[in-house]
N, C-alpha and C positions, 0 to 999 in steps of 0.2 A: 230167432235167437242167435244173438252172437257166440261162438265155438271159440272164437281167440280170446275172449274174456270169462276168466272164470272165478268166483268171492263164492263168501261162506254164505249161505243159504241160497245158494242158485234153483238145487232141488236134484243137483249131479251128482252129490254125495261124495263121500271121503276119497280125496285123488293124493299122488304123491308129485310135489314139484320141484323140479328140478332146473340151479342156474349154472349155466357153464359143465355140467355133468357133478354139480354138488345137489345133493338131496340139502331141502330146506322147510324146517318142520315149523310151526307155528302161521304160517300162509293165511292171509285173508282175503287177500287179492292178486291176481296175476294174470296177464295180460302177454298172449304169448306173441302177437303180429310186431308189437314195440319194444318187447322185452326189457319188462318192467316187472318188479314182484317185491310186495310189499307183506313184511310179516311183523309179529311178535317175538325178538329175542326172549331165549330161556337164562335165567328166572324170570319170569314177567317182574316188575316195577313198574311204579307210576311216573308220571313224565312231570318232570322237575317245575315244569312253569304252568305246566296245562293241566290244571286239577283236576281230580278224576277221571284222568283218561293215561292208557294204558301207552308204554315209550315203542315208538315202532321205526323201523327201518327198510330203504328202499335197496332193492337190490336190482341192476342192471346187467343184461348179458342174453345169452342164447337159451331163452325159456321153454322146457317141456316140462307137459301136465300128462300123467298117467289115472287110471283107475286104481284105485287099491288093488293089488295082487297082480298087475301089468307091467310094474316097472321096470326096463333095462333087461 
């Protein structure tokens, strides 16, 4: 199993992630070798042209994934 790839139901359970040393909550995916981390902005909203699916945004930079209760 890959360790620099981590998404929601891998079965690693609740992490906290972090880009550039900003905590970023809503994470579905993140990839820490590319540095790349894609989440759900808060409020969630639906995405204006893509019906039924939820607006999501990429974030680039120096990716660390923690354990809940690890971080920093």
């Amino acid at each position: 199993m890959n360790r620099t790839i981590h998404f929601a139901g891998d079965g690693l359970g609740p992490r906290k992630v972090f880009v550039n040393g900003n905590q970023i909550d809503g994470v579905f995916f993140a990839d820490i070798q590319r540095g790349v981390v894609r989440y759900h902005p808060r409020p969630f909203r639906a995405h204006k042209r893509r019906k039924g699916e939820l607006y999501e945004r990429t974030l680039k930079g120096r990716v660390e994934v923690f354990p809940c209760g690890e971080a920093q």
